[in-house]
N, C-alpha and C positions, 0 to 999 in steps of 0.2 A: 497751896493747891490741894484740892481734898483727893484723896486717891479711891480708885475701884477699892472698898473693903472700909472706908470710913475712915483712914489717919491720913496725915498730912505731911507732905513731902516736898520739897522741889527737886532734891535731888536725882539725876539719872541714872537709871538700874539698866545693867547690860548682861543675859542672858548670852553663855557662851555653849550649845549644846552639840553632843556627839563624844564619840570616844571605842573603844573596842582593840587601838591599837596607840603606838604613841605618834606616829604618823597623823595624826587628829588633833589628840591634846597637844602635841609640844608648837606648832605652828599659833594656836590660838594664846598660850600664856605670853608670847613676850608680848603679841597685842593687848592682852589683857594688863599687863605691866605698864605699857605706854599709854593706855586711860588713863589707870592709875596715878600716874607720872603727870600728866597731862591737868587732868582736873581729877585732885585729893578726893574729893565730896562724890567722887563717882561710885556705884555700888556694883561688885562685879559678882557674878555666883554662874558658877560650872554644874551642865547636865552631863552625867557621865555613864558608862555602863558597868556591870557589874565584873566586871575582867579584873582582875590583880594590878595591871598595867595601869591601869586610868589612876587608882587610886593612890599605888606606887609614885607616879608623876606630880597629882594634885598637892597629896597631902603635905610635902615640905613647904609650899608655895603660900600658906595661909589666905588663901582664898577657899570663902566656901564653897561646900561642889553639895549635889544629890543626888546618889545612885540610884538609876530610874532599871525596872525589870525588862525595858523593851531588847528584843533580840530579833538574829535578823530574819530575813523571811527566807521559809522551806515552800517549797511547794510539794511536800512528802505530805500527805492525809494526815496523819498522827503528828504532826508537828505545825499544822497550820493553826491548830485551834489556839496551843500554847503560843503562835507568835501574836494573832487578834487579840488574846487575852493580856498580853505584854502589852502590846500596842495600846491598847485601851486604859489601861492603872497608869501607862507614862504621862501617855495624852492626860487623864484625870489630875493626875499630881502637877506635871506642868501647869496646867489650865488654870489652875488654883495660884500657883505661883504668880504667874501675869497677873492673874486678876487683882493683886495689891495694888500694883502702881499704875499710874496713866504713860506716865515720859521715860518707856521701856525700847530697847532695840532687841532685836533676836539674833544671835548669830550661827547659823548654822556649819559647823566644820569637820561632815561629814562621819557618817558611818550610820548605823541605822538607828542610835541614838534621835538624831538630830530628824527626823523626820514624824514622832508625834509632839516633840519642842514647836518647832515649828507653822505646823497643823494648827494647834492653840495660838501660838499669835499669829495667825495667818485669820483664826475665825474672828479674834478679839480687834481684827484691822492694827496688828503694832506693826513695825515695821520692820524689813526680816534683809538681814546679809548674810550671804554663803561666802566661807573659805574655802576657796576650791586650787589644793596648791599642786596636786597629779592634773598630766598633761592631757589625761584623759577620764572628766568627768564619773562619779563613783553611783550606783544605782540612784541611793539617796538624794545628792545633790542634783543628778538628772531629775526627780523628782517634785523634789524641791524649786527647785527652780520657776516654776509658772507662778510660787507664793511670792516669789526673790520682786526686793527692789534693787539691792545691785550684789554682785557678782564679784569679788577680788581672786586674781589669778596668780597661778606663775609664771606662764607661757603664755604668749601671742596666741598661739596654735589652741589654747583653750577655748576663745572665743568663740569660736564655729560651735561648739558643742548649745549654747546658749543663747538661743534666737528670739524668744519672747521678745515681742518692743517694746513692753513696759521694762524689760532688766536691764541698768546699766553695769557692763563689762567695765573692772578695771585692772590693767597689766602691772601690777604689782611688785612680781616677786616674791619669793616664802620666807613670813619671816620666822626669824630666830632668835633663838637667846640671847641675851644681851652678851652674853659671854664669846660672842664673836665677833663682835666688835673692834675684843683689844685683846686678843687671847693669849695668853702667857704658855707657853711650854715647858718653861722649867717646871711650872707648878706643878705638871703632871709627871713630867722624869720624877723629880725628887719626891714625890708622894709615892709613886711606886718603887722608887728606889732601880731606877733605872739607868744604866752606862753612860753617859755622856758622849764618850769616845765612840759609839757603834749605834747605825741608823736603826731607825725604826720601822718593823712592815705589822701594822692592825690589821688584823682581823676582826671586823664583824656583819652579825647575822642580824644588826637592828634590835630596838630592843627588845624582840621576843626571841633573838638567834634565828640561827639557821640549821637545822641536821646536816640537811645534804653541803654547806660549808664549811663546819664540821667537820666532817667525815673526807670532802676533800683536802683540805690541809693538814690534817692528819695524815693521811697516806701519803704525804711530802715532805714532812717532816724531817726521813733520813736523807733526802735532796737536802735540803735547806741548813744540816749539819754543816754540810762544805762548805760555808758563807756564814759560819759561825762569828768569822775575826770578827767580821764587819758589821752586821743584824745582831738583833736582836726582837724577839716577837713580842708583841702584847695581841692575843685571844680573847675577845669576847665571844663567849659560848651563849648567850640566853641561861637563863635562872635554870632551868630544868635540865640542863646538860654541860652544867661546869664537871660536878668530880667524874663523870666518863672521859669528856675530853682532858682533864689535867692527868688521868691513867696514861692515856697513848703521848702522854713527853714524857714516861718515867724515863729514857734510855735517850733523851734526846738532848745534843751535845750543843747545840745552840741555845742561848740562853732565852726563857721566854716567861712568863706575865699568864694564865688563864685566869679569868673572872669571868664568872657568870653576869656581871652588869654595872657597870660607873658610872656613876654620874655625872662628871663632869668630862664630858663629851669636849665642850670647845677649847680647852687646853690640851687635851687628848689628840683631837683629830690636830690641831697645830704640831704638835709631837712628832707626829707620824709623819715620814717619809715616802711611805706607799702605803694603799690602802687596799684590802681585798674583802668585798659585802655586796650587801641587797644595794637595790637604785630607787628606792623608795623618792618618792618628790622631795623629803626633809630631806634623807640621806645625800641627793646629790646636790642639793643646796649647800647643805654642810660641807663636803669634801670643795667646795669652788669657795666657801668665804675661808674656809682651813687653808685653801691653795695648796691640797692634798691631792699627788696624783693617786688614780684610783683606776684599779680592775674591777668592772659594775661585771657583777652576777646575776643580773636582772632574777627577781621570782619568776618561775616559768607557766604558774598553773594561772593565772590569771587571762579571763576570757579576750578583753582588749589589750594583752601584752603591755597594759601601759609600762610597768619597769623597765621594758626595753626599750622606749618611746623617749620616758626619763633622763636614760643613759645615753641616750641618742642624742642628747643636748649638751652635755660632756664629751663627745668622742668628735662632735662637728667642730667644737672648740679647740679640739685637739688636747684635750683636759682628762683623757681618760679612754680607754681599751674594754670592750665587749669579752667577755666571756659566757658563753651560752649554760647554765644549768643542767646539764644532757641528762637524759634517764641513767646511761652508763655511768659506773663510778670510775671505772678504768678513764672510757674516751673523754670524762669531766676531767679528770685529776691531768692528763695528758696534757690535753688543751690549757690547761690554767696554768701547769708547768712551762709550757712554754709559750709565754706571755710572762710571766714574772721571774722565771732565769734574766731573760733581757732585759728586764727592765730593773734589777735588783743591780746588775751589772753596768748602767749606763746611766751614769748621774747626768749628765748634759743633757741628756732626754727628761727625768724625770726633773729638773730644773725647768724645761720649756713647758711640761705639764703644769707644774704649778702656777707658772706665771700666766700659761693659758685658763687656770681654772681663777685668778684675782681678775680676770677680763671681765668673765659675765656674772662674778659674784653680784648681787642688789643688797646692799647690808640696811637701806633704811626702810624696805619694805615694812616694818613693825609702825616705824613711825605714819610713814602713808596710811596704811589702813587703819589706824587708832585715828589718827586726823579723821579721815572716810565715816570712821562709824558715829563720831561726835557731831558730825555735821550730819548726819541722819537722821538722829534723837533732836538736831536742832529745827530740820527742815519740819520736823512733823509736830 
C-alpha cells in the first residue's frame, strides 16, 4: 500500500491525542497497550501537551509521544492571539503527521490537545474516536464530537451529552492499567516499608495533588495520633508540595509515608484501607477496581461539577461517602473529621464499601475499546 508521502506500509498507525492532566494520558495507555497486545505490527504515537505530567507518564512506557504547543482557550484579549497561534503549529505538525499513512485512526482523549489532532484528520477524512471517561463531557470533546465516528464512555448518563447521528455511543467503562487487573499489595507495603499489623488511610490529591487536601489532613493530623495502634498514613501531596506537607508530621505520632508521587498506584490503591482524594472519572474507577472504600473530595471549581457527578456513582453504590471542598478550612476539616472518625472505626462498613465498590468495577474496558478502535481502521 503506497502511503500519503510516498513509502509503503500496511501496517496500522493509531494516533492517541490530548493531555494536560493525567486524567487523559493514563485512560488511553493501557488501550494503547491492548493494540499493542492485540496486533504487534500496530504503530501507536502520543499527542501530548507541554505540562511535566504528560511527559512524566509517557516517557517510562516506550511509546513515542510529540509535545504539541497547543493550550487552552482564554477568551482574555492578550491571550487569545497566543492560543490561535498554538492552535495553528499543533494543527500544522499533526497534519503532517497524518499525512504519512493512509490506514490511520485518531483517538481523541480529551483536553485541548486533542482538538487541532483531530481538526487534521477530520480534514484528511481519517477516522476519529473520542475517550470520553468523565460523566460529563470536557469542552473539547463537546467539540469534537460532530468530527467523532464513535464515542467510548464510562457512564450510561454520558450518552445524552452526544447526539449527532452519525456518532456511535459505546458504554464502556474507564479503562486502566493493567495493573488492576491482578494487584498485589504487598508489593506496595514492602516497597515503602510499611506495618503489616496496622490499616492503611491514602491520601491523595491525583496526580497533580491537591492544597486544599493537604492542608485539610494536616489540620487532623493531631486527631488521627489517637488511632495511631491501628493506621497508619501514606500522603500523596503532588510534586510541588511534598517537603511543606512532610514539615506539618514532624510532631506526628502516627506513623505515616509523604511522597510527592508513585507510581505504582494499582498496588497502592489495593493497600489502602480507606481512601481520602479528588473524584476524577480515572480516580473513581481506580478506588472500585482497588475495592477501596473512598471519601471523594469532589474538585469544586469546575463549572459542570462533574467530580461530584463522578462520586455520585460511588456513593449510589454504596462504595464511597461525599465530602464537600468548602471554601472554610475550619467547616472542610470538620466535616471530613467526621466522616472518617466513623469510618476509620468501623471495619464491617468499610468491608461492605469495598465489596460495593468490586460490583461496578468494568476491568476489561481496555480490552473493549482496543477491539473498538481495530475494527475502525478495519471498517475504513
Amino acid at each position: 500500500m503506497t502511503m500519503q508521502g510516498g513509502s509503503k506500509s500496511g501496517d496500522r498507525h493509531f494516533y492517541f491525542a490530548g493531555g494536560g492532566t493525567g486524567g487523559h494520558i493514563y485512560p488511553a495507555l493501557p488501550v494503547a497497550e491492548q493494540i499493542a497486545r492485540i496486533e504487534p505490527a500496530a504503530k501507536i504515537h502520543f499527542f501530548c501537551s507541554s505540562r511535566s505530567i504528560d511527559q512524566r507518564v509517557l516517557a517510562p512506557t516506550g511509546f513515542e509521544y510529540t509535545v504539541l504547543p497547543a493550550r487552552g482557550l482564554s477568551f482574555r484579549l492578550r491571550e487569545l492571539s497566543g492560543f490561535f497561534r498554538s492552535f495553528v503549529q499543533s494543527y500544522r505538525t499533526a497534519k503532517q503527521a497524518i499525512a504519512q499513512y493512509e490506514n490511520i485512526v485518531v483517538v481523541g482523549v480529551g483536553g485541548y490537545v486533542s482538538a487541532p489532532v483531530c481538526l487534521a484528520a477530520h480534514r484528511r477524512k481519517v477516522p476519529i474516536a473520542l475517550l470520553n471517561v468523565d460523566i460529563v463531557p470536557g469542552r473539547a470533546n463537546r467539540v469534537i464530537a460532530r468530527w467523532a465516528d464513535e464515542v467510548f464512555v464510562q457512564f450510561a448518563e454520558t450518552e445524552r451529552y452526544f447526539t449527532c447521528k452519525k456518532v456511535k455511543v459505546n458504554v464502556t467503562g474507564c479503562p486502566l492499567r493493567s495493573g488492576f487487573r491482578n494487584p498485589n499489595p504487598n508489593e506496595a507495603m514492602e516497597r515503602l516499608n510499611l506495618d503489616k499489623d496496622k490499616k492503611v488511610l491514602l491520601i491523595t490529591g491525583a496526580s497533580s495533588g491537591s492544597q486544599s487536601i493537604n492542608r485539610t489532613v494536616c489540620s487532623l493530623v493531631g486527631k488521627l495520633d489517637a488511632l495511631a495502634d491501628d493506621w497508619q498514613i501514606i500522603h500523596l501531596t503532588g510534586p510541588e508540595n511534598e517537603e511543606e506537607v512532610r514539615d506539618k508530621y514532624n510532631d506526628a505520632r502516627i506513623s505515616h509515608k509523604v511522597l510527592g508521587y508513585f507510581d505504582d498506584m494499582p498496588n497502592l490503591l489495593a493497600a489502602a484501607d480507606l481512601i481520602i482524594g479528588r473524584s476524577g472519572a480515572v480516580s473513581v474507577a481506580e478506588y472500585a477496581a482497588a475495592g477501596a472504600p473512598s471519601i471523594c473530595m469532589p474538585y469544586p471549581h469546575h463549572k459542570d461539577r462533574h467530580q461530584y457527578l463522578n462520586a455520585g456513582k460511588l456513593v449510589e453504590a454504596g462504595a464511597a461517602v461525599i465530602v464537600d471542598d468548602l471554601p472554610d478550612d475550619e467547616d472542610r476539616a470538620q466535616w471530613l473529621w467526621e466522616e472518617l472518625e466513623v469510618l476509620m472505626k468501623d471495619e464491617e462498613r468499610r468491608k461492605e464499601m469495598s465489596e460495593a465498590c468490586r460490583a461496578v468495577a468494568r476491568p476489561q474496558a481496555d480490552v473493549k475499546i482496543a477491539e473498538g478502535l481495530l475494527g475502525m481502521s478495519q471498517d475504513k
